[in-house]
C-alpha positions as CSV (number, residue, x, y, z in Angstrom):
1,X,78.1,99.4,114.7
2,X,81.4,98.5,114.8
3,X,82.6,95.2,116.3
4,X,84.1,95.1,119.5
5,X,87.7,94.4,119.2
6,X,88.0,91.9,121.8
7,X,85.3,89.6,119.9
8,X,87.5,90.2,116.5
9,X,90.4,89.1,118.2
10,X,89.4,86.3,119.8
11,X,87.8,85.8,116.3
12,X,91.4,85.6,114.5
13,X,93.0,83.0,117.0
14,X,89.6,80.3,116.4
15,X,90.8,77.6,114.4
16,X,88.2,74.9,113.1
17,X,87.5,72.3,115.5
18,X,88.5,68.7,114.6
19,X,86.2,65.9,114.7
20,X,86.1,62.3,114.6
21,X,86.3,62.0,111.2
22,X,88.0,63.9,108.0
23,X,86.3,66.9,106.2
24,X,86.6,67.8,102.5
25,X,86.2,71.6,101.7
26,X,85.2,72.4,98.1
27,X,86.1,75.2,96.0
28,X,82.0,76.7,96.5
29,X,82.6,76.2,100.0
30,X,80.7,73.3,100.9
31,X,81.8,71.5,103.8
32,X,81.4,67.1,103.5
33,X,81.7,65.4,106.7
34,X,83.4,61.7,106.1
35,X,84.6,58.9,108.1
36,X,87.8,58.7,106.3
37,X,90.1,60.3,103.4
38,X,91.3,57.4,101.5
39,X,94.2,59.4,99.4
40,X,94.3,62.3,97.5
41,X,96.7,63.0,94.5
42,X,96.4,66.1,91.8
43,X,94.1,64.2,89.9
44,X,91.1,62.9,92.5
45,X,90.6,63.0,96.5
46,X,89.2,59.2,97.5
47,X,86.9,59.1,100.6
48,X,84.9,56.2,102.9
49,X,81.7,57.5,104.3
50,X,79.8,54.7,105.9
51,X,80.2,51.6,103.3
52,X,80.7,53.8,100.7
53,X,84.1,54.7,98.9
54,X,83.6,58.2,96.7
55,X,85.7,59.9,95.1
56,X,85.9,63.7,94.3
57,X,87.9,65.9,91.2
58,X,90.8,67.2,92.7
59,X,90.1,70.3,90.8
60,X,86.8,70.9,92.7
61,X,88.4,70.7,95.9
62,X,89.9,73.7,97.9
63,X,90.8,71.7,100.9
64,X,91.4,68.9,103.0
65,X,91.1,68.5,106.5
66,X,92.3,65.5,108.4
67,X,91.5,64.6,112.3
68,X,94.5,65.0,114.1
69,X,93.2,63.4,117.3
70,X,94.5,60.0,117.2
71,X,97.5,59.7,119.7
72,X,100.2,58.8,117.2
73,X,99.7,62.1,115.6
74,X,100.2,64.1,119.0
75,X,103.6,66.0,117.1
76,X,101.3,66.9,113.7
77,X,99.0,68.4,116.0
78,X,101.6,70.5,117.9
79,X,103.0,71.8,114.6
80,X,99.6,72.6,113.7
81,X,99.0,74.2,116.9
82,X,102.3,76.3,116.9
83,X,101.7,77.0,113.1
84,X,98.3,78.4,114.0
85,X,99.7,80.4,117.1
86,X,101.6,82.5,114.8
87,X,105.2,80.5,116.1
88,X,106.6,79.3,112.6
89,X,110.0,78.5,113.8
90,X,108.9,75.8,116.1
91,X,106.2,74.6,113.8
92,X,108.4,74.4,111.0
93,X,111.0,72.4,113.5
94,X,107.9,70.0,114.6
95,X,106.5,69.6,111.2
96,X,110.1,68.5,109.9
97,X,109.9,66.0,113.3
98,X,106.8,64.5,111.3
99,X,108.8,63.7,108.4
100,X,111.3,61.6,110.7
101,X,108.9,59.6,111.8
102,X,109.3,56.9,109.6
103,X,106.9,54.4,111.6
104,X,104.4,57.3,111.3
105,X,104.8,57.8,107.6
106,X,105.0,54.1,106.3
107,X,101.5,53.4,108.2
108,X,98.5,53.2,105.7
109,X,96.5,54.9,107.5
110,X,98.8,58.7,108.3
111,X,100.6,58.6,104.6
112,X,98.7,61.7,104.2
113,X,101.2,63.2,106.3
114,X,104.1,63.4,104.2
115,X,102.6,66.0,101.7
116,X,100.8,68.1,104.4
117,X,103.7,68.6,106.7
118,X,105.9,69.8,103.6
119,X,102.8,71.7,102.4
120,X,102.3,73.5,105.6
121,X,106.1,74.1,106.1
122,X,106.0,75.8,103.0
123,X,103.2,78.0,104.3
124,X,105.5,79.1,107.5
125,X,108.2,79.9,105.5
126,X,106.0,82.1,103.5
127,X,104.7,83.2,106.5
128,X,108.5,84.8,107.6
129,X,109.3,85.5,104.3
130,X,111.8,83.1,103.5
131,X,110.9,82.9,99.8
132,X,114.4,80.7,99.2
133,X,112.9,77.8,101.7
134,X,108.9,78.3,100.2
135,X,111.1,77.3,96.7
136,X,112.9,74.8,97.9
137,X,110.6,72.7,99.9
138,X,107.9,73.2,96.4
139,X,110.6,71.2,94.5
140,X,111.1,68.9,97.6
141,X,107.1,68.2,97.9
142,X,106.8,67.6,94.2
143,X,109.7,64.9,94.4
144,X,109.3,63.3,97.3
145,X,105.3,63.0,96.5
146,X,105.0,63.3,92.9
147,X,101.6,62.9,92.6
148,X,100.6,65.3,95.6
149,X,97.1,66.8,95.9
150,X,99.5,69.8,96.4
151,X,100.9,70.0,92.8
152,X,99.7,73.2,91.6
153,X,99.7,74.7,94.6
154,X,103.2,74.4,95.5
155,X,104.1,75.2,92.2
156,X,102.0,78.4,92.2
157,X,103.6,79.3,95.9
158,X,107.1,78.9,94.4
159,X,106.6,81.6,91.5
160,X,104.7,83.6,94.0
161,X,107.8,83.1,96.8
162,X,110.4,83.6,93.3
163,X,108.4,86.8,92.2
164,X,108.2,88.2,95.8
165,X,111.9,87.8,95.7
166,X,111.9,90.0,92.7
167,X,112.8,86.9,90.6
168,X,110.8,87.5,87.6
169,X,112.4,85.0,85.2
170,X,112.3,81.9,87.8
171,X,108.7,82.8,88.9
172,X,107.8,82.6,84.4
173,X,109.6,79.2,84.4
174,X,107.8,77.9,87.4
175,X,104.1,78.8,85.5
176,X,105.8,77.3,82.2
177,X,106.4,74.5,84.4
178,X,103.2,74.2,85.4
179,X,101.6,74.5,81.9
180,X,103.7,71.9,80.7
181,X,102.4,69.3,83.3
182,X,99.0,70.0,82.7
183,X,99.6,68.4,79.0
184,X,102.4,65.3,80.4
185,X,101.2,64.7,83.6
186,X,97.1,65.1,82.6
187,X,96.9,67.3,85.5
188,X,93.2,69.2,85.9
189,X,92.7,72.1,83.0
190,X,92.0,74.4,86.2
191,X,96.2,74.6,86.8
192,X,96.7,75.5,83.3
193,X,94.1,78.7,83.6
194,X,96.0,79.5,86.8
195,X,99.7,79.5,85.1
196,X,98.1,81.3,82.8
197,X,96.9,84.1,84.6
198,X,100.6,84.2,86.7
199,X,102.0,84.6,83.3
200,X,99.7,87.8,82.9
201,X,100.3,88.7,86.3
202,X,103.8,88.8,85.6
203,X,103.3,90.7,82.5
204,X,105.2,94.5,82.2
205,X,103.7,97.1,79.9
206,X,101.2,99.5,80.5
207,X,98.4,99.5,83.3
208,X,95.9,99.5,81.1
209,X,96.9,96.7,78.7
210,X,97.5,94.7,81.5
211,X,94.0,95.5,83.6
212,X,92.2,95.1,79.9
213,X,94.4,91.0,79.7
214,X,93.2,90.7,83.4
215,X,89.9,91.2,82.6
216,X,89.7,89.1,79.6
217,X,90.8,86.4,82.0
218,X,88.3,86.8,84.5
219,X,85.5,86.6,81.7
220,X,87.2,83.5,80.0
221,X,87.1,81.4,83.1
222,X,83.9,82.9,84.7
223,X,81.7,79.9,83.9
224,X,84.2,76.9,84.2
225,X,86.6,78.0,86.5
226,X,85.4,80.6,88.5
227,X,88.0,80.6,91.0
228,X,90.4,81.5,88.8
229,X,88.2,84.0,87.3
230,X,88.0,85.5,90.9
231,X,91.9,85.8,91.6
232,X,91.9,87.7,88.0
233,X,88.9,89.8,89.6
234,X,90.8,90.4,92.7
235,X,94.2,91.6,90.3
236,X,92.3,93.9,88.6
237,X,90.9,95.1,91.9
238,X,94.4,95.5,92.8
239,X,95.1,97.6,89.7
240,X,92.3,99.9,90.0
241,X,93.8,100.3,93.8
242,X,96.7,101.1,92.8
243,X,95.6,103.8,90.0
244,X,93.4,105.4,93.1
245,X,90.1,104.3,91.2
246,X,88.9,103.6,95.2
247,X,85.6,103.4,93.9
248,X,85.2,101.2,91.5
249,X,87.9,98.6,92.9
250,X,85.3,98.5,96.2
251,X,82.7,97.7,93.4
252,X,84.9,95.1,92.0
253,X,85.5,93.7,95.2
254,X,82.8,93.4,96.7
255,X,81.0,91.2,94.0
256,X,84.0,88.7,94.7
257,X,83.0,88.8,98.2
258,X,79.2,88.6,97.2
259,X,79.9,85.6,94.8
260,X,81.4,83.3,97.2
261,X,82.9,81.2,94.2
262,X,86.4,82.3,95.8
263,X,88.9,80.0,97.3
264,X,90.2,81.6,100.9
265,X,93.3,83.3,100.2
266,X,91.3,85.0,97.3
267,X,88.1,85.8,99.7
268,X,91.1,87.1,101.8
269,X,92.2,89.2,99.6
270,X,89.1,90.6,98.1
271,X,88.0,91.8,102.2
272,X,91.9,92.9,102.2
273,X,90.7,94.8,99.0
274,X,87.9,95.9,100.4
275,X,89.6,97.1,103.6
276,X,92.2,99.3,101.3
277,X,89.6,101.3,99.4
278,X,88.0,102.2,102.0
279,X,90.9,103.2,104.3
280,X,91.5,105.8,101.0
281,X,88.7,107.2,100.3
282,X,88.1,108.0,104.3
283,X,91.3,109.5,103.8
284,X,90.3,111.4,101.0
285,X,86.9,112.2,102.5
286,X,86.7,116.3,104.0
287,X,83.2,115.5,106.0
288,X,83.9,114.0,109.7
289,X,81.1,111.7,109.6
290,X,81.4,109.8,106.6
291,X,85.3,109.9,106.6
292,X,84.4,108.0,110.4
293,X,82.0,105.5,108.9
294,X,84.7,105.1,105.7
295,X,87.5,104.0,108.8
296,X,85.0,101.9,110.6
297,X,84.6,100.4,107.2
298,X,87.9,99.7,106.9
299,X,88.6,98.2,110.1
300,X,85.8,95.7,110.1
301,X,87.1,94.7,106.3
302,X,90.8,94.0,107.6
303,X,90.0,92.2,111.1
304,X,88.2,89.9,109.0
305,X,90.8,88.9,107.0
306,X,92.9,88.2,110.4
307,X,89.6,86.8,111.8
308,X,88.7,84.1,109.2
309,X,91.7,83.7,106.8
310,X,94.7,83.2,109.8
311,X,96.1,81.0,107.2
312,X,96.6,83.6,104.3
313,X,99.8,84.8,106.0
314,X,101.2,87.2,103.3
315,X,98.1,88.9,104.4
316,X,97.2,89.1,107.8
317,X,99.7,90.9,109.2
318,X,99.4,94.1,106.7
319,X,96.1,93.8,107.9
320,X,96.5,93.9,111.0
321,X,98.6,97.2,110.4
322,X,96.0,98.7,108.4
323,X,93.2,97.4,111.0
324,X,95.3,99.5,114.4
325,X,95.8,102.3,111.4
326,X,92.2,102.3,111.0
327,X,90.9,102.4,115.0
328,X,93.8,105.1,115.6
329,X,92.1,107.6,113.2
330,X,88.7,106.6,114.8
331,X,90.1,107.8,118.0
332,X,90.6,104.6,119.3
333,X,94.3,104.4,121.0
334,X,93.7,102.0,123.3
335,X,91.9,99.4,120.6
336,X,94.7,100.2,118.1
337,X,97.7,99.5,120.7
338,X,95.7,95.9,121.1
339,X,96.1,95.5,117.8
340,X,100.0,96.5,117.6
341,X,100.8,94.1,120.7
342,X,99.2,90.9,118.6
343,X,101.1,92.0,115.7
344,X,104.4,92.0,117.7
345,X,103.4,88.6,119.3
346,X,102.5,86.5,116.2
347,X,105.0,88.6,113.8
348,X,107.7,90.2,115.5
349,X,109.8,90.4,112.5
350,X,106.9,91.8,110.3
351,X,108.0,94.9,108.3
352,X,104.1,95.7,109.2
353,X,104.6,95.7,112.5
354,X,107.2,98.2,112.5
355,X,105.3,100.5,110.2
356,X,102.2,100.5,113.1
357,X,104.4,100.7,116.1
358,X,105.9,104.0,113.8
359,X,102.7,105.4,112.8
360,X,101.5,105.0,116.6
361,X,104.6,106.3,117.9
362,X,104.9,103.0,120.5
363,X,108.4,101.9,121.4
364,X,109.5,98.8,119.7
């Protein structure tokens, strides 16, 4: 049955809810509650629980989540909020208010800030597509905080942002980049495996060659690194997409989604996936029923994505699209014009948003 769309909604705008202490999200999922993150860097997150200090392998963590209750972070959490409200202009504008606040930033105990404000002001800019500003403030993270947990992400976001621009060569020499500080700067093998795949990402030639590379990649890293192995899995998903193979890239997807050895953006992704091969083969399909069931599909795969993964910007929107696409060829006007208003609201400047306000012939 599907979901109502109220409940899916409401879904997408939860955010996690802080506690009193810090949480640690690794790369399998697993959640550890802690009193305190001590400092992270590319190489290790440090952590007090109790009496104890730990220490986790940066490489085996997907995230970290600090408690923004304390009053002296009362502008972090409004940048967070704003962020998380789908306003990036005034997050961006309170984030860059955290890295004024020098009495803020020089305190032991809120140095953390510094990377995560830059981090997350990268993620706006992605968010609006200002792939110039998602470069920039990569190169500005990885000087001002050399040693950033964020290393290989930024760097990854800034070929992404350079690729998106249709900068092929810059996006190469920011994966070269990255392979080369894996060997100078010791950073963990897993960044490596990542440029690596980028590289292949990036690779022209023919469709095959390239899904047959992608695929090679996905088995290489399958035991050690299976996150990476998953973001090949979701590429060659992609591929089989886009050569209308709707059928096997659901198969592919869905074992991604099965596995749960997938960081968010690539669980996003793989629903996203999901959600698209679906959404063709119901419109493919010549019997009512099933071409129904195919939608409903469809639109339960792509709510999810704006459900659960709110951060994974580059994809939420198009899903959102896709998801009032979706309920207006279930008959569902009303459920699909919900969807285009929340679209307008968090991305009014969303070339997604135009396309579902066009395909539901709403004024804009």
């Amino acid at each position: 049955m599907l979901l109502t769309l109220s409940a899916s909604l409401c879904l997408a705008l939860a955010s996690p809810q802080a506690g009193s202490g810090d949480q640690i999200v690794l790369l399998d999922g697993t959640v550890l509650a802690v009193d305190r993150v001590t400092g992270e860097t590319y190489s290790e997150v440090t952590y007090r629980k109790g009496s104890q200090d730990a220490k986790k392998a940066s490489d085996l963590v997907q995230e970290v989540r600090h408690s923004i209750t304390h009053r002296d972070l009362s502008e972090y959490k409004d940048a967070q909020d704003a962020k998380e409200e789908g306003d990036f202009p005034k997050a961006i504008a309170a984030f860059n208010a955290v890295l004024k606040d020098t009495e803020l930033l020089e305190n032991p105990r809120f140095t953390w800030a510094r990377q995560h404000a830059l981090f997350q002001i990268m993620r706006c800019y992605a968010s609006v597509g200002n792939t110039d500003q998602v470069a920039a403030h990569a190169d500005r993270l990885l000087k001002e905080v050399p040693d950033t947990f964020f290393y290989g992400h930024a760097l990854l976001m800034k070929a992404q942002a350079l690729q998106d621009k249709g900068n092929v060569a810059g996006a190469e020499a920011a994966y070269q980049q990255l392979l080369a500080d894996v060997k100078v700067k010791s950073l963990p093998e897993r960044w490596s495996r990542e440029a690596e795949l980028g590289v292949a990402i990036l690779s022209r030639g023919a469709a095959v060659e390239k899904q047959r590379k992608l695929e090679g990649l996905a088995e290489k890293n399958k035991d050690q690194f299976p996150s990476v192995a998953n973001r090949a899995r979701v590429e060659v998903g992609n591929a089989m997409v886009q050569a209308e193979q709707y059928k096997d890239g659901k198969a592919r997807f869905q074992t991604i989604v099965d596995g749960g050895q997938a960081e968010r953006e690539t669980m996003a992704a793989a629903w996203s996936g999901l959600g698209d091969c679906a959404f063709n083969l119901g419109l493919r399909e010549p019997d009512v029923a099933k071409l129904n069931g195919l939608f409903e599909e469809a639109a339960l795969a792509y709510l999810r994505v704006a459900a659960y993964y709110s951060e994974s910007f580059r994809l939420v929107p198009r899903a959102l699209c896709f998801a009032g696409m979706s309920m207006d060829r279930l008959s569902k006007r009303p459920d699909a014009i919900t969807i285009a208003g929340k679209l307008k609201r968090s991305y009014p400047n969303s070339e997604w948003k135009t396309k579902l306000f066009n395909e539901l012939r709403l004024a804009q």
